[in-house]
N, CA, C and O atoms as CSV, one atom per row, in Angstrom:
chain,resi,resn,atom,element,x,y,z
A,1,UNK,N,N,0.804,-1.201,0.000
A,1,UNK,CA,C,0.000,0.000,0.000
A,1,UNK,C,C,0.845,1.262,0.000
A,1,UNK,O,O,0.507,2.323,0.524
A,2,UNK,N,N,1.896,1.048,-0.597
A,2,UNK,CA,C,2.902,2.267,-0.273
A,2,UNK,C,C,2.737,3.267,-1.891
A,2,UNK,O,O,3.425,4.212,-2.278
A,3,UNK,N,N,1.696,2.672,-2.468
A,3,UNK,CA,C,1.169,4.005,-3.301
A,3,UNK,C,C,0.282,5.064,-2.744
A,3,UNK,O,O,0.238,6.203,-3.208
A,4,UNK,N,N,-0.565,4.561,-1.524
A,4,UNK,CA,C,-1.043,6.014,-1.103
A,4,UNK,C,C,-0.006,7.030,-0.417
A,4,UNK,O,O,-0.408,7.921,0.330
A,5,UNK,N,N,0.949,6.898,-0.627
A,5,UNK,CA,C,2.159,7.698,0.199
A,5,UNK,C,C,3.138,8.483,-1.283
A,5,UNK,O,O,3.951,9.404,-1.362
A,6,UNK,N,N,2.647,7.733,-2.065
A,6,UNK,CA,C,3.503,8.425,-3.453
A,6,UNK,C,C,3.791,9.778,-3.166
A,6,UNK,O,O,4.948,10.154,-2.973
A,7,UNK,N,N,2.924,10.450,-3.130
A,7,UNK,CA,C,3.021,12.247,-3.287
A,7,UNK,C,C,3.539,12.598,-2.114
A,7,UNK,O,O,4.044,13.720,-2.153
A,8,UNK,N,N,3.597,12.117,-1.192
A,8,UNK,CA,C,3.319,12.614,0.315
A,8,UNK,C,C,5.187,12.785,0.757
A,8,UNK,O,O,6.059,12.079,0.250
A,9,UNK,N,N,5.421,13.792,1.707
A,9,UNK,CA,C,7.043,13.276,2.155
A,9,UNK,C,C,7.518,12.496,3.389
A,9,UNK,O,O,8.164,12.647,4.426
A,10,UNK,N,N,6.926,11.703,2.788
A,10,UNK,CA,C,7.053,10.380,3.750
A,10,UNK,C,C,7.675,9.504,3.097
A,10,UNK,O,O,7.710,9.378,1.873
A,11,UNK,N,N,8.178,8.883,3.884
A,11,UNK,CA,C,9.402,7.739,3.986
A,11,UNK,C,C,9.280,6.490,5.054
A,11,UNK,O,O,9.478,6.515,6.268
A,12,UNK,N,N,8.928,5.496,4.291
A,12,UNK,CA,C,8.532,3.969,5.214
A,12,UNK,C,C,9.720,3.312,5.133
A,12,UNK,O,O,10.294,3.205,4.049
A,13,UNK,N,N,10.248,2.773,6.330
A,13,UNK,CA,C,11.569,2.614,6.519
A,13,UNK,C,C,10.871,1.129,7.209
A,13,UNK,O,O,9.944,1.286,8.003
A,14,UNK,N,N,11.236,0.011,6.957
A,14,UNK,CA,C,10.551,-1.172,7.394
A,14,UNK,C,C,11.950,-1.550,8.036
A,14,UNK,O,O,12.980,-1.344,7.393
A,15,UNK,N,N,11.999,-2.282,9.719
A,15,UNK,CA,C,13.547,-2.487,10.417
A,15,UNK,C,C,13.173,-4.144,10.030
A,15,UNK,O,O,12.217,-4.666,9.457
A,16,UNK,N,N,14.458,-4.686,10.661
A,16,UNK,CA,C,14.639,-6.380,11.167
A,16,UNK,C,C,14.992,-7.332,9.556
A,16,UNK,O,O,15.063,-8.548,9.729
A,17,UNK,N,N,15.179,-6.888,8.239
A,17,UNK,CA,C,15.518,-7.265,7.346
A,17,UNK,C,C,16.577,-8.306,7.570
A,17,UNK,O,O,16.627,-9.233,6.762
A,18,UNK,N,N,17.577,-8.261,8.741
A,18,UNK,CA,C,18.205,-9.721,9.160
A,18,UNK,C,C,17.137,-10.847,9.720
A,18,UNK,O,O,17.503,-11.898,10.246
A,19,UNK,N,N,16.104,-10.562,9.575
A,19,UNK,CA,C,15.126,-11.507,9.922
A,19,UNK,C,C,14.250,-12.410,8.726
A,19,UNK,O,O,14.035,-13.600,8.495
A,20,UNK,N,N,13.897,-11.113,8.138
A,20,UNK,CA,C,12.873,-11.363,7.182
A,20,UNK,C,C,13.491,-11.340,5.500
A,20,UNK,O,O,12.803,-11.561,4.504
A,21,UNK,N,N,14.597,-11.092,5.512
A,21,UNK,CA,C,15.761,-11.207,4.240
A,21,UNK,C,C,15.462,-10.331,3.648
A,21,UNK,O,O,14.263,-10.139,3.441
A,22,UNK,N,N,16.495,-9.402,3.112
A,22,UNK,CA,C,17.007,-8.575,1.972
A,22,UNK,C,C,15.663,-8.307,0.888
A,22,UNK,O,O,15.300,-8.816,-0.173
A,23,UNK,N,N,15.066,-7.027,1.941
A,23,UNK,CA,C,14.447,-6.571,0.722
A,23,UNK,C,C,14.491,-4.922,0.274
A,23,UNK,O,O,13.565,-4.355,-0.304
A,24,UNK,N,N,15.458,-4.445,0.573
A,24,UNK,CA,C,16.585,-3.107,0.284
A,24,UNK,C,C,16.393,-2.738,-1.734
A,24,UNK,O,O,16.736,-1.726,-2.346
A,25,UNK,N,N,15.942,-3.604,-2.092
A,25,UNK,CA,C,15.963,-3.071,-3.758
A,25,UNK,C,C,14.268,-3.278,-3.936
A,25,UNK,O,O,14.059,-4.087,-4.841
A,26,UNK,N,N,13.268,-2.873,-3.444
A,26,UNK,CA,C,12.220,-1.818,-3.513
A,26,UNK,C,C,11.838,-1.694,-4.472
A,26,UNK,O,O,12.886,-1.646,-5.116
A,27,UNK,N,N,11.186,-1.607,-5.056
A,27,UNK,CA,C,10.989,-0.161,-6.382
A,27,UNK,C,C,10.246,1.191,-6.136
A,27,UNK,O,O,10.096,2.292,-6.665
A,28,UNK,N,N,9.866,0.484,-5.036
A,28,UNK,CA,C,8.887,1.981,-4.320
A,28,UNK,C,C,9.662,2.842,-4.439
A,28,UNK,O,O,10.613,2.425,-5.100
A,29,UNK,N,N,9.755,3.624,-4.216
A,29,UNK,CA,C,10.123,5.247,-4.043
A,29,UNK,C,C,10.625,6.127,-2.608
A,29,UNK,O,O,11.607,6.767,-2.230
A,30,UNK,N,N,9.244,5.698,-2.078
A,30,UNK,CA,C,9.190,6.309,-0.455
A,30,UNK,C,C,9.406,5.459,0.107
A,30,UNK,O,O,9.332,5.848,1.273
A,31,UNK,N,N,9.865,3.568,0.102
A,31,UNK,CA,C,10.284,3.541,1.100
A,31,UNK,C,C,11.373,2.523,1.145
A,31,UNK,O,O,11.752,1.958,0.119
A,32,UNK,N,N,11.841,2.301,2.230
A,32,UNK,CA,C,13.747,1.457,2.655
A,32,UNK,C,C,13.423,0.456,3.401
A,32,UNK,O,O,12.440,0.349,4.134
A,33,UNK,N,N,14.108,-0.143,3.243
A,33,UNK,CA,C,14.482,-1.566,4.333
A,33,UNK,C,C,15.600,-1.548,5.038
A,33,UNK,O,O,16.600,-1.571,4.320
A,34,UNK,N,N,15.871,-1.504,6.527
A,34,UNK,CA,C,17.055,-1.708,7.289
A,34,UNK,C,C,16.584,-2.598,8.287
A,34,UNK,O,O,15.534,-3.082,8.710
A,35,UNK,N,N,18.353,-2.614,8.570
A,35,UNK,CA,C,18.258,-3.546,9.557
A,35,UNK,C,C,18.824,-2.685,10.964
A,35,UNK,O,O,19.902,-2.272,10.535
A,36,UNK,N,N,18.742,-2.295,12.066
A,36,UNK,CA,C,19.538,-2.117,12.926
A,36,UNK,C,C,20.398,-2.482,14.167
A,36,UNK,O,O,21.083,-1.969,15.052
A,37,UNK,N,N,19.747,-4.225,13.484
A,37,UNK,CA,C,20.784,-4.880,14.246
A,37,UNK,C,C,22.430,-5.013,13.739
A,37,UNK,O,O,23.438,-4.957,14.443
A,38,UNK,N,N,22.304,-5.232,12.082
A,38,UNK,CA,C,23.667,-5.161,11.635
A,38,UNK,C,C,23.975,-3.949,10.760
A,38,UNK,O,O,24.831,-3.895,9.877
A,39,UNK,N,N,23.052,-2.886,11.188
A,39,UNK,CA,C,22.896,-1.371,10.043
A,39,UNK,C,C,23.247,-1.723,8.944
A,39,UNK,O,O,24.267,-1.315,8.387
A,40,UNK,N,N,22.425,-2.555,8.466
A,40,UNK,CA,C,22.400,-2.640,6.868
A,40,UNK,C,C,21.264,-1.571,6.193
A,40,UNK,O,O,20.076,-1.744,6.464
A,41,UNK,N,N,21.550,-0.809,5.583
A,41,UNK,CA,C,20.858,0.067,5.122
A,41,UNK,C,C,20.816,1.488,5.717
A,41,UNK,O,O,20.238,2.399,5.124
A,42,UNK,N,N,21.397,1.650,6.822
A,42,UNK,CA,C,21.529,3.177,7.580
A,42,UNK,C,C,22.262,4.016,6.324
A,42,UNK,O,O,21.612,4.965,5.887
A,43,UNK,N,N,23.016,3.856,5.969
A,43,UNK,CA,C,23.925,4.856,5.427
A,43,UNK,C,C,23.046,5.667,4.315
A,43,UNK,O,O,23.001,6.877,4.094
A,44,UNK,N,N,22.218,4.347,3.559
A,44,UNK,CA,C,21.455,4.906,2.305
A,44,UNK,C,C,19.929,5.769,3.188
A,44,UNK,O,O,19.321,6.613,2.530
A,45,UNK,N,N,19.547,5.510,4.366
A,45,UNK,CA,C,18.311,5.809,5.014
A,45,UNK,C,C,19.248,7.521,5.452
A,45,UNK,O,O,18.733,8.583,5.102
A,46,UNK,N,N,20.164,7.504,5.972
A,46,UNK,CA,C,21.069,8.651,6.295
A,46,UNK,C,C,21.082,9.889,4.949
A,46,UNK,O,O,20.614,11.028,4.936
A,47,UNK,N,N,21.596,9.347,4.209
A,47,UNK,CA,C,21.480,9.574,2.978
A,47,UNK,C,C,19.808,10.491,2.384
A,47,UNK,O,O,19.681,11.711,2.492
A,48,UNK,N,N,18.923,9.749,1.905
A,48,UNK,CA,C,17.691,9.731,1.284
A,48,UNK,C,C,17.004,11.206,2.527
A,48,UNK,O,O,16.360,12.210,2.224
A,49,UNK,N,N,17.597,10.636,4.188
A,49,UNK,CA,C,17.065,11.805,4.489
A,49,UNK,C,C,17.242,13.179,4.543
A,49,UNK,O,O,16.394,14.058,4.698
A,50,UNK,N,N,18.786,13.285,4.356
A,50,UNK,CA,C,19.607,14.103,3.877
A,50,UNK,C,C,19.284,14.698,2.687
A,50,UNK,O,O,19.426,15.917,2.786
A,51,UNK,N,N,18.741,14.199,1.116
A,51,UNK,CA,C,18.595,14.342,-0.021
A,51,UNK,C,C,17.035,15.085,0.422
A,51,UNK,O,O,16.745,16.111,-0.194
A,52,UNK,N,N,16.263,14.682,1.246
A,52,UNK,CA,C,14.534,14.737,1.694
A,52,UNK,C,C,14.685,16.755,2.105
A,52,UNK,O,O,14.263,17.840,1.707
A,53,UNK,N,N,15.700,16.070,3.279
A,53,UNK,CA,C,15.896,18.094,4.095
A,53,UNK,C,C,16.021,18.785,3.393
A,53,UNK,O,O,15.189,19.685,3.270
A,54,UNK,N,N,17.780,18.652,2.113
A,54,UNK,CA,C,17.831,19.631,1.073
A,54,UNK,C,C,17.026,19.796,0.576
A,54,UNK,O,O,16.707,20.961,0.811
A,55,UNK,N,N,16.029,19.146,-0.375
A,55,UNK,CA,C,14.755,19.517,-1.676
A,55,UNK,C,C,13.866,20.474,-0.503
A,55,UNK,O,O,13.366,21.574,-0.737
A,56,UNK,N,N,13.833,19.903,0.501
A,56,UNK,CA,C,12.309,20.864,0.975
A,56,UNK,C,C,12.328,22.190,2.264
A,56,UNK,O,O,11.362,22.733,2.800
A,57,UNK,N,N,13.898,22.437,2.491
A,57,UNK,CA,C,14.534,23.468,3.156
A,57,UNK,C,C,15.225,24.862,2.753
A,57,UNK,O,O,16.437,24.842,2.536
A,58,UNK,N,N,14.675,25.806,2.664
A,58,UNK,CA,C,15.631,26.770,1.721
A,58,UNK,C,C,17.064,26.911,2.280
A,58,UNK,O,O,17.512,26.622,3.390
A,59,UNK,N,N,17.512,27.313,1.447
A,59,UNK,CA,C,18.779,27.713,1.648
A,59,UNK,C,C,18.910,28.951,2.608
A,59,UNK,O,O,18.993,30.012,1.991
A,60,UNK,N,N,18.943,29.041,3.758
A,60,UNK,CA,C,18.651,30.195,4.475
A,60,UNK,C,C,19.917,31.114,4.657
A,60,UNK,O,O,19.885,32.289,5.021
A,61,UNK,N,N,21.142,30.312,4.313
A,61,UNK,CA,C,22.550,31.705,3.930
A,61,UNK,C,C,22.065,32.268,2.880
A,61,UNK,O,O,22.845,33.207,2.724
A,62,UNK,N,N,21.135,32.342,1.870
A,62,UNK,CA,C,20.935,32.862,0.527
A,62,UNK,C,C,20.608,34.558,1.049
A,62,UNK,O,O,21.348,35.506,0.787
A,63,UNK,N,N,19.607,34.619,1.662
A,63,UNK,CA,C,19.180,35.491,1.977
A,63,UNK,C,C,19.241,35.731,3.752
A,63,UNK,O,O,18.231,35.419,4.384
A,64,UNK,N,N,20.343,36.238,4.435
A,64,UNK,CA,C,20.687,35.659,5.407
A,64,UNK,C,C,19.913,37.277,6.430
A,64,UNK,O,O,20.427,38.331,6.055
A,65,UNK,N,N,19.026,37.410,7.357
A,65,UNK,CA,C,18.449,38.373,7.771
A,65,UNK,C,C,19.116,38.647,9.489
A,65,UNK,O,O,18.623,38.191,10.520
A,66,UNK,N,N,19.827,39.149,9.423
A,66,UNK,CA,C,19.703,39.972,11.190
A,66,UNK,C,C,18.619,40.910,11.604
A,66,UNK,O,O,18.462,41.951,10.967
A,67,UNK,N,N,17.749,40.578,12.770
A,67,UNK,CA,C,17.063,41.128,13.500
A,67,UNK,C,C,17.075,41.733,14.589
A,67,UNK,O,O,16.123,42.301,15.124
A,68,UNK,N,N,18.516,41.606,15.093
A,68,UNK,CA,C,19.369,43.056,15.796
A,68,UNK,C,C,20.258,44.143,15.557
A,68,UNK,O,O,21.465,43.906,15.512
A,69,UNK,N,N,19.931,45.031,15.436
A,69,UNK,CA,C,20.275,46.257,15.551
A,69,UNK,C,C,22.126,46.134,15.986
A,69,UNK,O,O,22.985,46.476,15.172
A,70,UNK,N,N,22.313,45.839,16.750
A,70,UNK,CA,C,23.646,45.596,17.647
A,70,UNK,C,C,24.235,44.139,16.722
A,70,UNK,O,O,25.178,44.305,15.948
A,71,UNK,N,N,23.746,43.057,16.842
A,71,UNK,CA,C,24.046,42.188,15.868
A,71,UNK,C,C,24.572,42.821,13.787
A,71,UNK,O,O,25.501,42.492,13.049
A,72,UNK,N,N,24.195,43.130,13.731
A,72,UNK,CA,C,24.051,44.125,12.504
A,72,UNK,C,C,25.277,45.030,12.172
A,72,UNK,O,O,25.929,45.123,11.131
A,73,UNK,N,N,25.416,45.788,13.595
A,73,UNK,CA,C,26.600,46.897,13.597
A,73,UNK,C,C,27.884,45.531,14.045
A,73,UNK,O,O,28.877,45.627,13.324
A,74,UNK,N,N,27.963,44.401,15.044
A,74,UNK,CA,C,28.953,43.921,14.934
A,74,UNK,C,C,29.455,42.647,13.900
A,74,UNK,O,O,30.642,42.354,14.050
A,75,UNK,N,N,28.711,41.855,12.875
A,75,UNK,CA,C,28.827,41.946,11.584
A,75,UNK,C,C,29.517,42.551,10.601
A,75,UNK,O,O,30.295,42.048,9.790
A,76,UNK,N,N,29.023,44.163,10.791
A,76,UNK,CA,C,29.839,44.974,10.163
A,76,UNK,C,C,30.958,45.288,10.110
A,76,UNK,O,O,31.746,45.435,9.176
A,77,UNK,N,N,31.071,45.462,11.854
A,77,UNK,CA,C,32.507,45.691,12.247
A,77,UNK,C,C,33.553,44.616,11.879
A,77,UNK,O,O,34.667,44.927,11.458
A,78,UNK,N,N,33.129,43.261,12.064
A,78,UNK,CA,C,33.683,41.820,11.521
A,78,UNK,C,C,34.172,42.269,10.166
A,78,UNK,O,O,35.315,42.704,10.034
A,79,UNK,N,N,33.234,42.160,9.042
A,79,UNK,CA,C,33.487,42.346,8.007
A,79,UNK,C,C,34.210,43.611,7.635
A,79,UNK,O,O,34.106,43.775,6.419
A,80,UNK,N,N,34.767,44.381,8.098
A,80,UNK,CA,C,35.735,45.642,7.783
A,80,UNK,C,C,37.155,45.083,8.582
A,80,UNK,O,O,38.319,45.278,8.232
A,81,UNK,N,N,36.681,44.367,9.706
A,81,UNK,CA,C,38.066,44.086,10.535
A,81,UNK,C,C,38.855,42.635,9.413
A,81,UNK,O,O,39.970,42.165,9.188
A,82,UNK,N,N,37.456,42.420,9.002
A,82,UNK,CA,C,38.405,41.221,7.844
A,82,UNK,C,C,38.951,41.616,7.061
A,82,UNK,O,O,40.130,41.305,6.894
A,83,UNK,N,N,38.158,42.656,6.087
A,83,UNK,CA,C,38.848,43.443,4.757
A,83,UNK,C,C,40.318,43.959,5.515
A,83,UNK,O,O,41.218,43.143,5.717
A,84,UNK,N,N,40.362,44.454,5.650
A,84,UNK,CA,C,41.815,45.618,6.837
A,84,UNK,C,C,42.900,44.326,6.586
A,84,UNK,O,O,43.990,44.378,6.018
A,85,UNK,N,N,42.154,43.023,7.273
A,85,UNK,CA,C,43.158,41.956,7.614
A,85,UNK,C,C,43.899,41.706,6.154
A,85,UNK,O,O,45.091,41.811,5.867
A,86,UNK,N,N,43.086,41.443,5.568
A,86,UNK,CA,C,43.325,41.081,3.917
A,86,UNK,C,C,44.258,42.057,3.360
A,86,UNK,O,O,45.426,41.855,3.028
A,87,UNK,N,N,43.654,43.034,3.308
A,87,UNK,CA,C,44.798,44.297,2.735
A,87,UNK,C,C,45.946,44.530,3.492
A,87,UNK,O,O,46.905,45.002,2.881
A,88,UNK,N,N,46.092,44.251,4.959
A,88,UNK,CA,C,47.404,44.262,5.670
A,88,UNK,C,C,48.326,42.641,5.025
A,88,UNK,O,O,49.545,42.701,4.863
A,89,UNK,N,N,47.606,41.406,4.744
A,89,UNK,CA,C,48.242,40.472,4.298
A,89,UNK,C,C,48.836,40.701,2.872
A,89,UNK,O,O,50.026,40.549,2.594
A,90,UNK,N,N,47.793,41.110,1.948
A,90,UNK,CA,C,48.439,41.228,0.882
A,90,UNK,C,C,49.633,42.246,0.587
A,90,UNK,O,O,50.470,42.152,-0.310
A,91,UNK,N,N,49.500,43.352,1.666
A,91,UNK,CA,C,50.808,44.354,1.661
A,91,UNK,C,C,51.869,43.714,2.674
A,91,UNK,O,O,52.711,44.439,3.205
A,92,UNK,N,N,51.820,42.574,2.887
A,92,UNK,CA,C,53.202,41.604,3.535
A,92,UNK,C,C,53.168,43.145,4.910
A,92,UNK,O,O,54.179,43.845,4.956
A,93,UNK,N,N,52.116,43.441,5.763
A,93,UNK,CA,C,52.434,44.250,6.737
A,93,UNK,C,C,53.024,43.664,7.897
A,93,UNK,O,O,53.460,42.538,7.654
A,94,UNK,N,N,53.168,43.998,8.937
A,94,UNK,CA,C,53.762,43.032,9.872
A,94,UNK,C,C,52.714,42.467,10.608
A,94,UNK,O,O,51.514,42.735,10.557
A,95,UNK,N,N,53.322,41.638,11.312
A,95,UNK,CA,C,52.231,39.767,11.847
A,95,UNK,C,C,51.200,40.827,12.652
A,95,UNK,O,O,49.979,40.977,12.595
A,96,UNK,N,N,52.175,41.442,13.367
A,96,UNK,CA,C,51.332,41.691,14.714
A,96,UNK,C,C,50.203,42.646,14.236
A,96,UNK,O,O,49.022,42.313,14.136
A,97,UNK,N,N,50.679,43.800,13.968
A,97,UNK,CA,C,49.395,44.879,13.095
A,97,UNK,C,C,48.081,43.971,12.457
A,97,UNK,O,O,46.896,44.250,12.641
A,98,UNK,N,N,48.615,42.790,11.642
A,98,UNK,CA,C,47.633,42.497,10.686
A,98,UNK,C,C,46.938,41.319,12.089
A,98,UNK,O,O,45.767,41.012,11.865
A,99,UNK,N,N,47.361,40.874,13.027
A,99,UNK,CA,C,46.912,39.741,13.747
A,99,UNK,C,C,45.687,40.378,14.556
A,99,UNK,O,O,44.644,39.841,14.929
A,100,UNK,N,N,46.207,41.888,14.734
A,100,UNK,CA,C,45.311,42.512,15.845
A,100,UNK,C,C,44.204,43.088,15.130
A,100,UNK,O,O,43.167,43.320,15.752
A,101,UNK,N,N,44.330,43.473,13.329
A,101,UNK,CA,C,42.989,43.449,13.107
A,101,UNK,C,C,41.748,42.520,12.730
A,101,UNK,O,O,40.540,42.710,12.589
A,102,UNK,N,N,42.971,40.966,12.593
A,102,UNK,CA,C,42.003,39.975,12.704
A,102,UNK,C,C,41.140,39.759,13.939
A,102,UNK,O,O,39.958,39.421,13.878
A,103,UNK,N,N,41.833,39.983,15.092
A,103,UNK,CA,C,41.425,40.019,16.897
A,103,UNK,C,C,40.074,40.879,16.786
A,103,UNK,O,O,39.032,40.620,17.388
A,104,UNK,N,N,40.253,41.787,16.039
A,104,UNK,CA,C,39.388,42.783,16.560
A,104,UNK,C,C,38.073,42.211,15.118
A,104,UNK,O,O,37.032,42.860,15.221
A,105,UNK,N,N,38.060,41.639,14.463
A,105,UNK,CA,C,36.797,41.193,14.234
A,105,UNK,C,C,36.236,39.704,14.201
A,105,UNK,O,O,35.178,39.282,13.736
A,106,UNK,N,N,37.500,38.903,14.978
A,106,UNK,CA,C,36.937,37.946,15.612
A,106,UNK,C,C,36.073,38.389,17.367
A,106,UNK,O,O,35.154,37.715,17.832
A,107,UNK,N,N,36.565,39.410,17.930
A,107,UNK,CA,C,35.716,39.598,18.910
A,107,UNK,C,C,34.734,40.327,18.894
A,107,UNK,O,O,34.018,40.564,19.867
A,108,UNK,N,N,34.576,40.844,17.562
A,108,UNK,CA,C,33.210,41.196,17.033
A,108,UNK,C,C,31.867,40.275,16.750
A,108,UNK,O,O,30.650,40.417,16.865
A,109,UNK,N,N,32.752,39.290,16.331
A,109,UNK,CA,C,31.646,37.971,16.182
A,109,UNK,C,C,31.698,37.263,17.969
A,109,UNK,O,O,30.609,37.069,18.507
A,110,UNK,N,N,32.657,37.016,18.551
A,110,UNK,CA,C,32.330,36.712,19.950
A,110,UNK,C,C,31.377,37.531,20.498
A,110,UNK,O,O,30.554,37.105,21.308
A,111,UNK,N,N,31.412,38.549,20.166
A,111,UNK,CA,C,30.386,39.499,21.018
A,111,UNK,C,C,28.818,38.663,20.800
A,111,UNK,O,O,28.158,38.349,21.790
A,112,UNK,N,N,28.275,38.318,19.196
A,112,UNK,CA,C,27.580,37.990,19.229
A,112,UNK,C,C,26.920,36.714,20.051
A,112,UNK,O,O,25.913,36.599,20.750
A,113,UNK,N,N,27.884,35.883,19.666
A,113,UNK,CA,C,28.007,34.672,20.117
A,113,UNK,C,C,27.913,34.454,21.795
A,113,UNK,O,O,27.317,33.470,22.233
A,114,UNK,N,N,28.397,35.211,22.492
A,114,UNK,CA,C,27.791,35.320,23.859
A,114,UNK,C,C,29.565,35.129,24.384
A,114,UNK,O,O,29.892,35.452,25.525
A,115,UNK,N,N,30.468,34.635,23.496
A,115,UNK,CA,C,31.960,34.594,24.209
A,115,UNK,C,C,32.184,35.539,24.718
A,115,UNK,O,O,32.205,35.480,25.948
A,116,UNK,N,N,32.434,36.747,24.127
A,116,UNK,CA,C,32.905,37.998,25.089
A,116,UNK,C,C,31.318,38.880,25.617
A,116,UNK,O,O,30.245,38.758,25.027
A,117,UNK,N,N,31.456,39.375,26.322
A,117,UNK,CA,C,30.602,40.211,27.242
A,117,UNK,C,C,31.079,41.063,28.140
A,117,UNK,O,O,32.084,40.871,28.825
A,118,UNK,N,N,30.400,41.990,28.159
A,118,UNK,CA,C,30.785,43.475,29.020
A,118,UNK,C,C,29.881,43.876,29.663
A,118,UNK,O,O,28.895,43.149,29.540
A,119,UNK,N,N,29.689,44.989,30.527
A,119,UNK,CA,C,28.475,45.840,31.143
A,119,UNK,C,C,27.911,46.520,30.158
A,119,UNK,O,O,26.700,46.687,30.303
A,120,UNK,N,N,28.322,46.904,29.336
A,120,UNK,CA,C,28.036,47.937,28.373
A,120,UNK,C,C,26.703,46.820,27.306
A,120,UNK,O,O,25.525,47.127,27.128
A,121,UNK,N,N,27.257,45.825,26.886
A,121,UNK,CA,C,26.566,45.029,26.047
A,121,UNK,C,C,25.561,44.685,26.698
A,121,UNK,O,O,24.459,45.042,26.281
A,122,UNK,N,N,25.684,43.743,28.131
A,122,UNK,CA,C,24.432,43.223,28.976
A,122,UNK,C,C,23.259,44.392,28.890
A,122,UNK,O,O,22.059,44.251,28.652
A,123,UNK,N,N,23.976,45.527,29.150
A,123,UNK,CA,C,22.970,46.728,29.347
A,123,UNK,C,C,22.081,46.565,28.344
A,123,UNK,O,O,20.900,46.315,28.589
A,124,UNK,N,N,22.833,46.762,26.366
A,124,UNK,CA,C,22.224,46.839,25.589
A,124,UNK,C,C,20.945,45.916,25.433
A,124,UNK,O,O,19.752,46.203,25.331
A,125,UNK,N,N,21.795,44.382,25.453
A,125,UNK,CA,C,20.693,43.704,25.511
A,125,UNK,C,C,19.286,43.701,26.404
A,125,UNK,O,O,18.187,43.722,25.851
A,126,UNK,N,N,19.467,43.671,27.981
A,126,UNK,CA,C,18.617,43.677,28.727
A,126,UNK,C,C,17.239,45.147,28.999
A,126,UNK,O,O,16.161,45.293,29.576
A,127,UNK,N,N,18.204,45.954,28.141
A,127,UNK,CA,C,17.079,47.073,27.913
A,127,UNK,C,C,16.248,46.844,26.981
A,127,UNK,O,O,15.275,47.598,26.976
A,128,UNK,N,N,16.307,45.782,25.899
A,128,UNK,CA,C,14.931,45.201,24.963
A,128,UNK,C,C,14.029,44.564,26.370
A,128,UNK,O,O,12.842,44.876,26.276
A,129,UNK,N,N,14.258,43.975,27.280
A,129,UNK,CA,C,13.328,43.503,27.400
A,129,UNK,C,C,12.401,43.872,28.576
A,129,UNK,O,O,13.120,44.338,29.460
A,130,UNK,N,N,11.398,43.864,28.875
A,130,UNK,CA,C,10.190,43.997,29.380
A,130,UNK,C,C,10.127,43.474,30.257
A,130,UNK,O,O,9.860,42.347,29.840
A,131,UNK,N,N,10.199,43.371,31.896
A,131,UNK,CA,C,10.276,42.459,32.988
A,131,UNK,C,C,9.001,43.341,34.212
A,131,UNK,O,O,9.115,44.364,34.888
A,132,UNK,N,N,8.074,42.535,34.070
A,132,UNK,CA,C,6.568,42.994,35.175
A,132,UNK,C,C,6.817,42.756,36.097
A,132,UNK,O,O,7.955,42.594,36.536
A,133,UNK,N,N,5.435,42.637,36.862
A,133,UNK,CA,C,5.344,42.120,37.763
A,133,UNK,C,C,3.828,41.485,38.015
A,133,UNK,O,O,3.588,40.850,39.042
């Protein structure tokens, strides 16, 4: 009955095939045979679901959106502290100059990330939010 599932994104994965013998070549479509006693068939079930996520997930770096304000400006700062880095490498500048403007937009992205933190930032953040009573 695995034609009422044709259209659908579903995937019938039948286990114990060390039991009931090798039936992994299907013609169905939607669905697999494994075993997980001797993972016969994981890799291709790993696989198919992998192939399933891509087709029906956008690509969400395509169009990649920040919704903070502060997130946004340190991004920016990242991405200028990289360019700087680049143009200090390609002018053979010295280690240290060009190391410290890599520093300074890797802790631009720490900032986001929650690695580095200050009073100044906590502030920023904790003034979005709304605390009653």
């Amino acid at each position: 009955d695995a034609e009422k599932f044709e259209n659908c994104a579903i995937l019938l994965v039948g286990n114990k095939i060390d039991l009931v013998g090798d039936t992994t070549k299907t013609a169905e479509p939607n669905t697999m045979s494994i075993s997980c006693l001797t993972r016969k068939g994981l890799k291709g079930l790993r696989r198919k679901i992998l192939e399933r996520i891509t087709q029906s997930v956008p690509d969400l770096t395509s169009g990649l959106v920040v919704t903070s304000a502060r997130h946004k400006q340190k991004l920016s700062a990242a991405r200028k502290a990289i360019a700087r880095t680049r143009r200090k490498l390609k002018n053979h500048e010295s280690p240290e100059i060009t190391s410290f403007e890599l520093r300074q937009g890797i802790e631009s992205l720490d900032e986001i990330t929650g690695r580095i933190y200050n009073e100044e930032i906590l502030g920023k953040i904790f003034s979005s939010f709304c605390i009653g009573k």
